[in-house]
C-alpha positions as CSV (number, residue, x, y, z in Angstrom):
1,X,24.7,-25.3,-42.4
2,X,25.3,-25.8,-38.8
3,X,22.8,-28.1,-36.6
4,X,23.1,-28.6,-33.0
5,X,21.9,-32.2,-32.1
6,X,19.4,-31.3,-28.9
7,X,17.4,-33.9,-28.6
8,X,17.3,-37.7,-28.0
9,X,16.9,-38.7,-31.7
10,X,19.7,-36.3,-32.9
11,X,22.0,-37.2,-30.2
12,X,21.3,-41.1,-31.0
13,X,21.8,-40.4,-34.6
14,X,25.5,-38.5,-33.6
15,X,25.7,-41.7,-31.2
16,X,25.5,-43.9,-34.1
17,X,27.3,-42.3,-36.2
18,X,30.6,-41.8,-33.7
19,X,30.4,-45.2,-32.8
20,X,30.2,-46.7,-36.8
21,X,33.2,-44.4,-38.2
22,X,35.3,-43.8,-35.3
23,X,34.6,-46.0,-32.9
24,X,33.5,-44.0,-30.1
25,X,31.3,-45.6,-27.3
26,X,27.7,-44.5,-26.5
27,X,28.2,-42.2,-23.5
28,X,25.3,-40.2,-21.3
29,X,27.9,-37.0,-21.6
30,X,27.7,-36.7,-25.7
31,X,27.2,-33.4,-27.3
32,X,27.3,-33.0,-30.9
33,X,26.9,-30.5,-34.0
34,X,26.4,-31.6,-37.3
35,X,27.1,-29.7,-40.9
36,X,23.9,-30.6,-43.1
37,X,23.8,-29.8,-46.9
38,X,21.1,-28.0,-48.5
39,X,19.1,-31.8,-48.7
40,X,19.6,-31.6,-44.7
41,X,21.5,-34.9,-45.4
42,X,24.3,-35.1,-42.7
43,X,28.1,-34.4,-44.2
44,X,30.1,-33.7,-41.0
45,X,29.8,-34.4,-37.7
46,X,31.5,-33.2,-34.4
47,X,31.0,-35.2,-31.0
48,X,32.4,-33.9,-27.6
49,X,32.6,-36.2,-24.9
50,X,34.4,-37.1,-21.8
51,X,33.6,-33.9,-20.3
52,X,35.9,-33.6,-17.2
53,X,36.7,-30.4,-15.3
54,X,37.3,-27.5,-18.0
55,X,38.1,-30.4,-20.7
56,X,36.4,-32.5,-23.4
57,X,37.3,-35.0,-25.7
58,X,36.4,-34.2,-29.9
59,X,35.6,-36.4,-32.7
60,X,35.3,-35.3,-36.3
61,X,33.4,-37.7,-38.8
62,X,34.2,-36.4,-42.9
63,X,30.5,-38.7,-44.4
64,X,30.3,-36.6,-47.3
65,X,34.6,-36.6,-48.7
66,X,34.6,-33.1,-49.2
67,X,36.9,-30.5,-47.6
68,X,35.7,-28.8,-44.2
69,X,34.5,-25.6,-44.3
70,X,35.5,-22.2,-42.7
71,X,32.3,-22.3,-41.0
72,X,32.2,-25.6,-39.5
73,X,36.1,-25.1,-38.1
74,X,34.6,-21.9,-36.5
75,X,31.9,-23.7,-34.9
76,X,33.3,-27.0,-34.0
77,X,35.9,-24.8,-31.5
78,X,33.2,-22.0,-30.8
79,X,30.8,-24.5,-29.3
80,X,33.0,-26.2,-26.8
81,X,35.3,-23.1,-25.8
82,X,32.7,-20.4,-25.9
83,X,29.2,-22.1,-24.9
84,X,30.5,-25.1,-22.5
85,X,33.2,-23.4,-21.1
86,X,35.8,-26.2,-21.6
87,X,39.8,-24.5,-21.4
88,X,40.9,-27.5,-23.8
89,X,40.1,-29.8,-26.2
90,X,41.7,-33.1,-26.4
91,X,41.5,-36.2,-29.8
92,X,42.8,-39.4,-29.1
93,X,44.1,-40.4,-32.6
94,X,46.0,-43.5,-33.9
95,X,49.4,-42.9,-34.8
96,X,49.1,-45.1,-38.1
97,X,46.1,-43.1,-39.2
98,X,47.9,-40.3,-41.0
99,X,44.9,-38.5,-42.8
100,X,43.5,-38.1,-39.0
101,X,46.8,-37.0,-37.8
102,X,47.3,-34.5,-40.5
103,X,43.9,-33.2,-40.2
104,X,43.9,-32.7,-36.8
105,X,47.5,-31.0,-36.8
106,X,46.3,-28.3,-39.2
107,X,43.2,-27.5,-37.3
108,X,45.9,-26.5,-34.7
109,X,46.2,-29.2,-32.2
110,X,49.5,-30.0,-30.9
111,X,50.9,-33.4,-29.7
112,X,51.0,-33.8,-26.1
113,X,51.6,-37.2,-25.6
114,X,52.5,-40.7,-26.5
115,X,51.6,-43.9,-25.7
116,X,54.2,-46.2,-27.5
117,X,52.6,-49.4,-29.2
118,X,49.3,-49.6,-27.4
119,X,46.4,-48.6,-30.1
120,X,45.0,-51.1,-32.9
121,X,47.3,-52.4,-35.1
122,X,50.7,-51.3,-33.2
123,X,49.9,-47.9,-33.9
124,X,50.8,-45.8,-30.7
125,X,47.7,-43.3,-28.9
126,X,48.7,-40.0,-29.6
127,X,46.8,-37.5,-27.2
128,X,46.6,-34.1,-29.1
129,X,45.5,-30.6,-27.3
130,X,44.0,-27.3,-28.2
131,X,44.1,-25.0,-25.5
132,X,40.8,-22.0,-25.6
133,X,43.7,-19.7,-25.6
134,X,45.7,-21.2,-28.9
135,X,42.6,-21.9,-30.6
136,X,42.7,-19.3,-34.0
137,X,39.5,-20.5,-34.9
138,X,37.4,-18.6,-31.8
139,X,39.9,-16.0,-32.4
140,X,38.6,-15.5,-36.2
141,X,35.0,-15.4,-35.0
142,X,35.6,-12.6,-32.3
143,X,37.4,-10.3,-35.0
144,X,34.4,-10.9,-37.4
145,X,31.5,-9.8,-34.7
C-alpha cells in the first residue's frame, strides 16, 4: 500500500533510508512515497529530489527483495508528473551496477548521457530520462479512471 511521507519523521525516515542504500545526501527539497506491507513495515521506497525547473531527480530503494508492483510503478511516475508538475524525470545510475541499470531501463527510462570513468569504482555516470510524455505508466492510470 502506497504512503506519502508528509511530515518531518517520514521524510527523515525516507532521508535515512536514501542516504544508507543509495547513497543519496540529506537535501531540504526531498519528497518521498513509500510501499508498506500489510505490517506497515516499509518494502520500497521512492525519493525525488533536486527539483529544478520542470525536473526532478528519482531514487528507488527494493528493502524487502521482492518484485515491484503494478501499483507502486503507477505511483512512483503519477506523483512526480501528475501532482508536482515535473516534465521529466532524471536517475543518476552507476554504469557497473547492472541490476539498477536494468531495472531502471524497463521502467522505461532511456540513456541520455555519459560520463566516461567518473563514478565509484571506474564505473561511468550514466544520466537516464523519462519524459511526462513517454512515461506508459501515467498513461495506464488515465485509461483505468
Amino acid at each position: 500500500m502506497i504512503r506519502m511521507a508528509l511530515d518531518p519523521e517520514a521524510l527523515q525516515i525516507a532521508a535515512n533510508i536514501l542516504l544508507k542504500e543509495v547513497g543519496v545526501e540529506p537535501c531540504g527539497d526531498l519528497k518521498a512515497i513509500f510501499w508498506v506491507n500489510e505490517n506497515n513495515e516499509i518494502e520500497w521506497v521512492v525519493g525525488y529530489t533536486a527539483f529544478i525547473g520542470k525536473t526532478c531527480q528519482m531514487h528507488v530503494v527494493n528493502l524487502c527483495g521482492k518484485p515491484i508492483n503494478r501499483g507502486l510503478v503507477q505511483a512512483a511516475f503519477d506523483y512526480p508528473f501528475n501532482y508536482c508538475g515535473v516534465e521529466k524525470t532524471f536517475a543518476v545510475v552507476n554504469s557497473k551496477n547492472e541490476k539498477a541499470m536494468n531495472f531502471d531501463t524497463k521502467l522505461g527510462f532511456k540513456e541520455e548521457i555519459r560520463f566516461d570513468g567518473l563514478h565509484d569504482n571506474g564505473g561511468d555516470i550514466v544520466i537516464l530520462t523519462m519524459n511526462k510524455t513517454d512515461c506508459k505508466w501515467t498513461r495506464e492510470l488515465k485509461h483505468a479512471a
